[in-house]
MARBA-3410 file (N, C-alpha, C, O; in Angstrom, 1 decimal):
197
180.9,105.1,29.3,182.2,104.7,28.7,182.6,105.8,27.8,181.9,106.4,27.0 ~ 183.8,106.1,27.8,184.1,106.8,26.7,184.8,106.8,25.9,186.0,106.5,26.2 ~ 184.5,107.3,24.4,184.6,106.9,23.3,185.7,107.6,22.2,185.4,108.7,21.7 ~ 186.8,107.1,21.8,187.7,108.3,21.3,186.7,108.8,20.3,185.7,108.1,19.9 ~ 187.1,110.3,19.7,186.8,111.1,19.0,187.4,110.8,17.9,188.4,110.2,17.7
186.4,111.2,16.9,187.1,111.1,15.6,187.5,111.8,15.1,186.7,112.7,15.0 ~ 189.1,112.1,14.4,189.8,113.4,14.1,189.7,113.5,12.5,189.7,112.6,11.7 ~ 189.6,115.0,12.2,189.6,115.2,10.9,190.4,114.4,10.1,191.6,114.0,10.3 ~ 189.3,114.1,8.6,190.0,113.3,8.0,189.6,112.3,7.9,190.2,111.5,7.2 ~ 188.6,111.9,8.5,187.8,110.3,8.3,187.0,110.8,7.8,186.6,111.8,8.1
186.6,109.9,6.7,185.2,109.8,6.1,184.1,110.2,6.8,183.1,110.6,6.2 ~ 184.1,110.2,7.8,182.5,109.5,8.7,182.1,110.7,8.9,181.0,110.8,9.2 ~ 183.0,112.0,8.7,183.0,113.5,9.0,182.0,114.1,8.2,181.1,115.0,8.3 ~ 182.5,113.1,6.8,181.8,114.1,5.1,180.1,113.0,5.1,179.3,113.1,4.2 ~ 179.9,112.3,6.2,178.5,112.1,5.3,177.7,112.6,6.2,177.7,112.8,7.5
176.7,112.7,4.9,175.1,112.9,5.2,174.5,112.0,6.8,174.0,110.9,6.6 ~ 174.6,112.4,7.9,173.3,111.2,8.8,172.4,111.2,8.2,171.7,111.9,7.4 ~ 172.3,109.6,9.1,170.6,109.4,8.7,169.4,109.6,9.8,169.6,109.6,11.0 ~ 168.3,109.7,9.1,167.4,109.9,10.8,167.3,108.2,11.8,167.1,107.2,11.2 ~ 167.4,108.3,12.9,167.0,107.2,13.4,165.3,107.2,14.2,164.5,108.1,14.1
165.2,106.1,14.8,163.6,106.3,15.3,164.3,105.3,16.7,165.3,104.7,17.0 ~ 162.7,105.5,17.4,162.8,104.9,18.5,163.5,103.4,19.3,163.9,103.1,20.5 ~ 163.5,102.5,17.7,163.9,101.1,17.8,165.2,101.1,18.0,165.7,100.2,18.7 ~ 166.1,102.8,17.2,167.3,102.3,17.5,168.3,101.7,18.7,168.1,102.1,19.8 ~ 169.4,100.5,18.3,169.9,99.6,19.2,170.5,100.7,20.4,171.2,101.7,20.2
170.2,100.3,21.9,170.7,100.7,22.9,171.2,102.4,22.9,172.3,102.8,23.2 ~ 170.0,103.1,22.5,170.4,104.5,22.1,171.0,105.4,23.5,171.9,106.2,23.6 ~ 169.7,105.0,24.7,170.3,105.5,26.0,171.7,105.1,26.4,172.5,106.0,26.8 ~ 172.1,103.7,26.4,173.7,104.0,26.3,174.5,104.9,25.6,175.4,105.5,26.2 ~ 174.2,105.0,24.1,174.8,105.8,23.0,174.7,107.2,23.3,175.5,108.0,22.7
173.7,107.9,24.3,173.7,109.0,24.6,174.6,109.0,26.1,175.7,109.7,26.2 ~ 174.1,108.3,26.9,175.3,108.4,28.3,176.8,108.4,27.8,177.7,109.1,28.1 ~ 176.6,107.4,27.1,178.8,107.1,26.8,178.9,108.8,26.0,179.9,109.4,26.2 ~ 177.9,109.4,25.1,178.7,110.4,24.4,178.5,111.5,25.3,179.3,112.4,25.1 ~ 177.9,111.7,26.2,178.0,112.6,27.6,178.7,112.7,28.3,178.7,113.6,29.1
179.9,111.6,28.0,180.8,111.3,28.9,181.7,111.5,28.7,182.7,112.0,29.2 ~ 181.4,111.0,27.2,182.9,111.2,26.4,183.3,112.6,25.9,184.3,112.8,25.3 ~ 182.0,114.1,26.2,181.9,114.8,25.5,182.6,115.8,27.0,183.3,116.8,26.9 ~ 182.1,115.3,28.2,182.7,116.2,29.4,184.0,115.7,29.6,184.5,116.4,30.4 ~ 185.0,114.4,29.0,186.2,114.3,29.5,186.6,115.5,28.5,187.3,116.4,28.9
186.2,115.5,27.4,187.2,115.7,26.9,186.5,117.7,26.8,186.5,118.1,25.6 ~ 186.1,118.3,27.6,185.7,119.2,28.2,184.7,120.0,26.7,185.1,121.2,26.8 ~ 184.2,119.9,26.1,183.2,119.5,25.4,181.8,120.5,25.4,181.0,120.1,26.3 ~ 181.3,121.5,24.6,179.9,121.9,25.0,179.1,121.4,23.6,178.2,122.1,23.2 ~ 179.6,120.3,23.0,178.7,119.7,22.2,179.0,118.6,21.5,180.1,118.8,21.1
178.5,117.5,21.1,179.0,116.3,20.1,178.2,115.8,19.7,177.2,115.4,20.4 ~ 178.5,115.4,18.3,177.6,115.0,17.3,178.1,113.2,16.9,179.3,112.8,17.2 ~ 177.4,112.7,16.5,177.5,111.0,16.6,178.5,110.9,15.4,179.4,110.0,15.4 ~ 178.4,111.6,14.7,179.5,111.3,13.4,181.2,111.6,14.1,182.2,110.9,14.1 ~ 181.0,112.5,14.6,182.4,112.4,16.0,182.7,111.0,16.6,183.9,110.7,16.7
182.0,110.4,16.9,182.3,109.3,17.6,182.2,107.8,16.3,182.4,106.7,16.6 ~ 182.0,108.3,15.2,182.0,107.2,14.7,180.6,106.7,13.9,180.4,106.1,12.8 ~ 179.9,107.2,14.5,177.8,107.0,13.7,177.5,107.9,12.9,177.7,109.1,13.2 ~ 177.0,107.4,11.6,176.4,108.6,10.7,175.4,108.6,10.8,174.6,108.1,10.0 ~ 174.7,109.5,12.5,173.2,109.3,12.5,173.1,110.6,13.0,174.1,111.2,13.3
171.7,111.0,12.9,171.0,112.4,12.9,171.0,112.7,14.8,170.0,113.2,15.4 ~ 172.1,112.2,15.4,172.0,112.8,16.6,173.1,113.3,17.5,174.1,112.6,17.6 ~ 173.0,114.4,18.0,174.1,115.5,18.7,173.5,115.8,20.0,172.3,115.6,20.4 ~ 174.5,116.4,20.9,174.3,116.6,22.6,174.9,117.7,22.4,175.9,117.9,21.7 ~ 174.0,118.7,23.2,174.4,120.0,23.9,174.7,120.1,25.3,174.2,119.3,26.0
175.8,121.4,26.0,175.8,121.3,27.1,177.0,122.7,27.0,178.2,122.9,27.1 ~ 175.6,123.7,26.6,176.7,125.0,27.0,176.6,125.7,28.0,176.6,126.9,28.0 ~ 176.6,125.0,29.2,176.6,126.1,30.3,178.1,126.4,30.7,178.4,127.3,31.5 ~ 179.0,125.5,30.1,180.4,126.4,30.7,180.6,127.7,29.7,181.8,128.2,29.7 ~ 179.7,128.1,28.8,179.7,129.6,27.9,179.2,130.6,29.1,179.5,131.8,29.3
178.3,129.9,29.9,177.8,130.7,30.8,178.2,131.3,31.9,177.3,131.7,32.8 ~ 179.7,131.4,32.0,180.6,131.8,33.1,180.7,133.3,32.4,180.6,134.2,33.2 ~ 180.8,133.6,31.3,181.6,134.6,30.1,180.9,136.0,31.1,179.7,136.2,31.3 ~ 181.7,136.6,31.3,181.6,138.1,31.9,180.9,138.7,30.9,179.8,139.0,31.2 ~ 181.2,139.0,29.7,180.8,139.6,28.4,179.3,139.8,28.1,178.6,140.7,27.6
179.0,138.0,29.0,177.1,137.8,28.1,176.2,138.9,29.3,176.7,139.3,30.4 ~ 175.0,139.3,28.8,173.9,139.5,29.5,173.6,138.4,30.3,174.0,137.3,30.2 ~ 172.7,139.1,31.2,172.3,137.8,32.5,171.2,137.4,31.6,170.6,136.5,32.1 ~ 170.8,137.8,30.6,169.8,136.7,30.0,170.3,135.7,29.5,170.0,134.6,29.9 ~ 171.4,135.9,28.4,172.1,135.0,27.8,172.5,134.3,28.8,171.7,133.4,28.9
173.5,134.2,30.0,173.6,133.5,31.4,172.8,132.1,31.1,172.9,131.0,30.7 ~ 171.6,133.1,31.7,170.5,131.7,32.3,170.4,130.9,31.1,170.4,129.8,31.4 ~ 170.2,131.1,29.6,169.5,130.7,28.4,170.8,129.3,28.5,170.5,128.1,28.5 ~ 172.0,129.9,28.5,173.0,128.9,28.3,173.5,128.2,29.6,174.4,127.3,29.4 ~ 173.1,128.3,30.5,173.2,127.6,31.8,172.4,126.8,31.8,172.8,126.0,32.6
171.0,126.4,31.3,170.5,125.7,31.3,169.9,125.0,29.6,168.8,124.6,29.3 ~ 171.0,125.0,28.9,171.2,124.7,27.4,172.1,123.3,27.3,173.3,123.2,27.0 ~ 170.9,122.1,27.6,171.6,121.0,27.8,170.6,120.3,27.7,169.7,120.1,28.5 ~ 170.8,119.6,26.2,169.7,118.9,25.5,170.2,117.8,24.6,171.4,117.6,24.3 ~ 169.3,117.2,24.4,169.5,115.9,23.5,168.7,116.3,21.9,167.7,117.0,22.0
169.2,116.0,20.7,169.0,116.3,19.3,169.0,115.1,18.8,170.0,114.5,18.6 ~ 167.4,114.5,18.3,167.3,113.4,17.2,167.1,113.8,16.3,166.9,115.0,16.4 ~ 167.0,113.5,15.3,166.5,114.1,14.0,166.4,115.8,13.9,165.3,116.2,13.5 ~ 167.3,116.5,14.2,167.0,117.9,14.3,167.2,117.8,12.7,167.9,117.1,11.9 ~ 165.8,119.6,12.7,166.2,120.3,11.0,165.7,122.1,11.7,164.9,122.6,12.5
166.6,122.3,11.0,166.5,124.3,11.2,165.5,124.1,10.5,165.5,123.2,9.7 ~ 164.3,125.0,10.6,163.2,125.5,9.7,163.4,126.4,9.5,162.5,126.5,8.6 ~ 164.0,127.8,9.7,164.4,129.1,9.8,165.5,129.7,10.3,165.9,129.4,11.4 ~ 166.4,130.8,9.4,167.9,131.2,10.0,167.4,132.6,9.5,167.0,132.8,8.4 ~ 167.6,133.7,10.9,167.1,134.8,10.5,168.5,135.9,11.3,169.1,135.6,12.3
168.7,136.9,10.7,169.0,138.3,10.9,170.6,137.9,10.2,170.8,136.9,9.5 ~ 171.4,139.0,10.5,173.1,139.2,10.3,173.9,138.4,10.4,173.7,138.1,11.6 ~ 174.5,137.8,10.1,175.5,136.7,10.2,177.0,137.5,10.8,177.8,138.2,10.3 ~ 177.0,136.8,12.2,178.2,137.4,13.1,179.3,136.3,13.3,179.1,135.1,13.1 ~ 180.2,136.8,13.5,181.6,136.1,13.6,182.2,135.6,15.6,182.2,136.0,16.7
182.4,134.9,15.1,182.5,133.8,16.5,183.8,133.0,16.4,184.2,132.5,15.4 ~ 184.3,133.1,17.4,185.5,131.9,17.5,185.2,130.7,17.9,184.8,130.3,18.9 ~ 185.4,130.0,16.3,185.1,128.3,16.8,186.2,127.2,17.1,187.2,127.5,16.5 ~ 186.2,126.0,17.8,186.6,125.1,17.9,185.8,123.7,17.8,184.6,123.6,18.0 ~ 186.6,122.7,17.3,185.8,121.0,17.7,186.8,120.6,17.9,188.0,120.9,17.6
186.0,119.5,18.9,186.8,118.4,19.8,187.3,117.4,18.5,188.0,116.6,19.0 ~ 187.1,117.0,16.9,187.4,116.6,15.9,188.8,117.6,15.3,189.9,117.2,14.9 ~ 188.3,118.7,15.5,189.5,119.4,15.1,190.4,120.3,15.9,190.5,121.5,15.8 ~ 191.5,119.4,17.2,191.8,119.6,18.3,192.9,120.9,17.6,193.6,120.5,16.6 ~ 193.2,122.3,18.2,193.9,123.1,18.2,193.9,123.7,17.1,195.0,124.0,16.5
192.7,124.2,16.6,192.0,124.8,15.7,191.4,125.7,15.5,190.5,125.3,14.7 ~ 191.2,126.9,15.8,190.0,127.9,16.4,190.2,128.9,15.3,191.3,129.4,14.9 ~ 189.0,129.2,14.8,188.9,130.3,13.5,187.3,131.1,14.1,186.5,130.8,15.0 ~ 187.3,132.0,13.4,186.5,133.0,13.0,185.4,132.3,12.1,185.7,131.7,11.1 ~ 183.7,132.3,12.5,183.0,131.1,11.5,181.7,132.4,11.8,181.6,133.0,12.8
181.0,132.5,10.5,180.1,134.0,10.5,178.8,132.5,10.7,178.6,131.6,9.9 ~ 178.3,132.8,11.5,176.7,132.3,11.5,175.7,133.0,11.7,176.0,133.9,12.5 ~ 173.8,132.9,11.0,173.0,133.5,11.5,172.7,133.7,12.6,172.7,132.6,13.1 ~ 172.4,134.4,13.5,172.0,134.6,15.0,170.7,134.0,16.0,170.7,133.7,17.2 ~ 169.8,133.9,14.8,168.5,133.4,14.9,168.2,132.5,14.3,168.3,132.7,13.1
167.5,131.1,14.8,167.2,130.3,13.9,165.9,129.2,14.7,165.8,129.1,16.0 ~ 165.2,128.7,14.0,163.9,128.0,14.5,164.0,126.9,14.1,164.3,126.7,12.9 ~ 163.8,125.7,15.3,164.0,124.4,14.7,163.1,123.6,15.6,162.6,123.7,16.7 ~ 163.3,122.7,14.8,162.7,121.4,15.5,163.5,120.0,15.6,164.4,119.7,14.8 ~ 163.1,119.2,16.6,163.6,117.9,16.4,162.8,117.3,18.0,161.9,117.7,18.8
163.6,116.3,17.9,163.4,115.1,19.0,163.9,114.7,20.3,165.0,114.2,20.2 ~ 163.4,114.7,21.3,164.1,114.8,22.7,164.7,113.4,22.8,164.6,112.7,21.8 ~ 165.3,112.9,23.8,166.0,111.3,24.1,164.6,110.6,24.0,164.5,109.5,23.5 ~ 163.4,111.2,24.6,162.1,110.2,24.5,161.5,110.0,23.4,160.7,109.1,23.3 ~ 161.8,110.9,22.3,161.3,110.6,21.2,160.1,111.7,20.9,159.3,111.4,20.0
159.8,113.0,21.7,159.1,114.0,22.0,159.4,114.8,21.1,160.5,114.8,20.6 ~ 158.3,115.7,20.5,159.1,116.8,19.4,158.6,117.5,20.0,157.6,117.7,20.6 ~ 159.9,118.2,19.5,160.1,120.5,20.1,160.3,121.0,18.8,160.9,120.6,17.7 ~ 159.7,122.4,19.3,159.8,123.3,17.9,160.3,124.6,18.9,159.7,125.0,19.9 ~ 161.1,125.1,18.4,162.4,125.9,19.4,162.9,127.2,18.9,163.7,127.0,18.0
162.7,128.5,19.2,163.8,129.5,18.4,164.8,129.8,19.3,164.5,129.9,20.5 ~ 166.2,129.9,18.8,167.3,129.6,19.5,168.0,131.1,18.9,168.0,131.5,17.7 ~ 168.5,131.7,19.9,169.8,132.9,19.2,170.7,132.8,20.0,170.8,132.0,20.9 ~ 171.5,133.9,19.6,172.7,134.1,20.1,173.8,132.8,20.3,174.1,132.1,19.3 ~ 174.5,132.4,21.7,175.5,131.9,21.7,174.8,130.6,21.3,175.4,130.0,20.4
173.5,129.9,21.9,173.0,128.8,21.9,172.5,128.8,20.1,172.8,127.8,19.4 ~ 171.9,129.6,19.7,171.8,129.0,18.1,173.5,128.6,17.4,173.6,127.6,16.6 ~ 174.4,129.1,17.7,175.4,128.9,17.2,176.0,127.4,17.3,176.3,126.8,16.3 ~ 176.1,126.8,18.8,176.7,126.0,19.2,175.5,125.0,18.5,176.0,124.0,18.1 ~ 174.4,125.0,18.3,173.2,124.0,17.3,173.7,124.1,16.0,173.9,123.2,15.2
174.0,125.2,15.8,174.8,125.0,14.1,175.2,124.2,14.0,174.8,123.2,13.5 ~ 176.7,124.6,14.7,177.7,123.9,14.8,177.8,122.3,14.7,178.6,121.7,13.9 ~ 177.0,121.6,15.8,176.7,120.5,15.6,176.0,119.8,14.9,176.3,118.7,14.6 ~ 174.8,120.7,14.5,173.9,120.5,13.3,174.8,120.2,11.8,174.6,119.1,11.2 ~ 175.6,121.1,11.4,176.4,121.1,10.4,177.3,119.7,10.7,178.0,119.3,9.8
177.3,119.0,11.7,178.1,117.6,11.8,177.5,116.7,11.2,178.1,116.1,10.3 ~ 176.4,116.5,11.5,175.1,115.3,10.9,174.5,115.5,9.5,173.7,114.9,8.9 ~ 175.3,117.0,9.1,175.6,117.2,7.5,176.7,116.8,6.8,176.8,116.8,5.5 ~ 177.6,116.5,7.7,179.1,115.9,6.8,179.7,117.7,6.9,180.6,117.8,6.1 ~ 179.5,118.9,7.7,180.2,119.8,6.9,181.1,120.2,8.8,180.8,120.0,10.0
182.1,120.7,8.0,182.9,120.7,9.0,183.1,122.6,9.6,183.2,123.4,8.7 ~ 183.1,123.0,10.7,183.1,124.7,10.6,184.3,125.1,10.0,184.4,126.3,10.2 ~ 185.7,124.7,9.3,186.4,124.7,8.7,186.0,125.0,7.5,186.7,125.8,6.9 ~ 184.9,124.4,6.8,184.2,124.3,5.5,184.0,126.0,5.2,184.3,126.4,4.0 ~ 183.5,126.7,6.0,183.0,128.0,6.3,184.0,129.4,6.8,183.8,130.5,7.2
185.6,128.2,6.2,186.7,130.0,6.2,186.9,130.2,4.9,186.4,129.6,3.9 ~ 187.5,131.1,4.8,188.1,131.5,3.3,189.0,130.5,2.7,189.2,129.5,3.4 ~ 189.4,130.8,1.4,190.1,130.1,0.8,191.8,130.1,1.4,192.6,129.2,1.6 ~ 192.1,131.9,1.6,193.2,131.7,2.7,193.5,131.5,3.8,194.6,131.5,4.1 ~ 192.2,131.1,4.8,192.5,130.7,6.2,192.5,129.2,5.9,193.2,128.3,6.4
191.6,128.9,5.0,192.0,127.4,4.4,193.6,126.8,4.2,194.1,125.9,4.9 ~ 194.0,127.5,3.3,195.4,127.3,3.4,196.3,127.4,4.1,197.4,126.8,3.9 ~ 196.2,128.2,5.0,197.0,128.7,6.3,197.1,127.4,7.2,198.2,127.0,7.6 ~ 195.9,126.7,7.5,195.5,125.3,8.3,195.5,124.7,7.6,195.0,123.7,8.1 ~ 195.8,124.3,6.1,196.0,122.4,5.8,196.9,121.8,6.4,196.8,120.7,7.0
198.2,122.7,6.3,199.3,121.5,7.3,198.7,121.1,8.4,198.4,119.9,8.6 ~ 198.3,122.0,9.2,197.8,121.7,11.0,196.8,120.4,11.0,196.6,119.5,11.8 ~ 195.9,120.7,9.4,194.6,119.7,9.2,195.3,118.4,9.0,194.9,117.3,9.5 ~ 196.3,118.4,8.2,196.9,117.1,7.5,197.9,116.5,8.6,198.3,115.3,8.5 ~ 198.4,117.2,9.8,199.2,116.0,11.0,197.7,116.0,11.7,197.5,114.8,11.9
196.6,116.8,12.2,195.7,116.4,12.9,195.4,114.6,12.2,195.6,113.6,12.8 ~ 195.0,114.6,11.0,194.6,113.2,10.4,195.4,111.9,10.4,195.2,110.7,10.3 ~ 196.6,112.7,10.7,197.9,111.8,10.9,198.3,111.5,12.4,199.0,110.5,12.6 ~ 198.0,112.2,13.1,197.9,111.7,14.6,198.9,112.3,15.4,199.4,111.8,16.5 ~ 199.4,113.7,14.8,200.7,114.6,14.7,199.9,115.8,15.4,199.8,116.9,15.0
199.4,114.9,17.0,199.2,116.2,17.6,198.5,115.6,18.8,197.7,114.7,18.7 ~ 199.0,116.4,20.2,198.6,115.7,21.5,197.2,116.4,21.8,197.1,117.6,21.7 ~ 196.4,115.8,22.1,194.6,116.1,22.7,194.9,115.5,24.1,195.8,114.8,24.5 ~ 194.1,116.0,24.7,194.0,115.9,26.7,192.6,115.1,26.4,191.7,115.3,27.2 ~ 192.2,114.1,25.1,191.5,113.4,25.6,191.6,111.8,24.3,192.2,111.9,23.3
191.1,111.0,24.5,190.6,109.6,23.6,190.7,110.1,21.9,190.1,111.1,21.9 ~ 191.0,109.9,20.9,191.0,110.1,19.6,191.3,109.3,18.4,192.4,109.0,18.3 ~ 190.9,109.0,17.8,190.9,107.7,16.3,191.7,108.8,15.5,191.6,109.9,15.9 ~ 192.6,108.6,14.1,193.3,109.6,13.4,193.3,108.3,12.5,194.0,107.3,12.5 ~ 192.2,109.0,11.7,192.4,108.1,10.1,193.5,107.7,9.5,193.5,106.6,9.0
194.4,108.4,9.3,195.4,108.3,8.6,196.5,108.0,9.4,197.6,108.4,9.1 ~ 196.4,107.3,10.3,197.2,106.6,11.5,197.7,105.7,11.5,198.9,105.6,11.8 ~ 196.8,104.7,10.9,196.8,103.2,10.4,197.4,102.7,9.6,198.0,101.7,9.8 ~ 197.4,103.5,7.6,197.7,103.4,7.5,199.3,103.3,7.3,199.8,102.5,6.5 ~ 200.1,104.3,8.1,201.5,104.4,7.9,202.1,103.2,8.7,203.2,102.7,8.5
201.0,102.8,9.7,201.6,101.3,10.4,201.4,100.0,9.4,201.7,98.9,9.7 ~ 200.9,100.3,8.6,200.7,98.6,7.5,202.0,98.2,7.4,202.3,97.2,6.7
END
């Protein structure tokens, strides 16, 4: 099933998740429907607080990074087969230069900035079975774990421009919230509702 996106500007963006454990209610659904919901809307990652949960879990799926003429055939295969499930993930380690990348979210439709992240980073967390991995991730694939990672923190990759590319995008931020803008897929817009009361 799939599930509109939630657009900047909802609360559900700024909080902290929490961890969940195995009991949680119908989680294999909650991973299929955001799989689904994460390839309509063409997608190489989504975090639960996107959809509405403030819980410690996000989906990867960067193999369409892995078309890019640009990468090495190592990076290729690493990200062609970079399609995982994240419970309770935590970085234990962010190591080397902090490089610049053009980012987007499916939260923040028609938005794409410049966001400096470490290159290297080691982490751990929990597979859909409830299995733990301990992982070092670089290049394009540590980034896109950031990225999601920083979701189930409440922090948005917007959080991470300057003060003037900040201001450059509040308008764009403030109709995205307001629903003052067409997406090619499902979307909730906080500030939607209330202008209809």
């Amino acid at each position: 099933m799939i599930i509109p996106i939630v657009a900047y500007g909802d609360p559900v963006l700024r909080k902290v998740s929490v961890e969940i454990n195995a009991d949680y209610p119908e989680l294999k659904t909650l991973i299929a429907n955001m799989k689904e919901t994460m390839y309509n809307a063409s997608g190489v990652g989504l975090a639960a607080p996107q959809i509405g949960k403030a819980i410690r879990l996000f989906l990867i799926d960067a193999s369409p990074f892995a078309e890019d003429d640009e990468l090495s055939e190592k990076d290729k295969k690493v990200l062609k087969n970079f399609n995982k499930v994240f419970i309770n993930a935590k970085i234990i380690k962010e190591e080397g230069d902090e490089w610049a990348f053009n980012e987007g979210c499916l939260s923040i439709p028609d938005v794409r900035e410049d966001v400096f992240r470490q290159p290297k980073i080691t982490i751990e967390y929990l597979d859909e079975d409830f299995k733990s991995h301990t992982e070092t991730l670089d290049g394009l694939a540590a980034r896109v774990f950031q990225h999601e990672y920083d979701h189930i923190d409440g922090v948005l990759f917007t959080d991470k421009l300057s003060s003037l590319k900040k201001r450059l995008i509040k308008k764009k931020l403030e109709n995205i919230s307001k629903g003052k803008i067409k997406a090619d897929y499902r979307m909730r817009f906080p500030n939607l509702k209330k202008k209809n009361k």
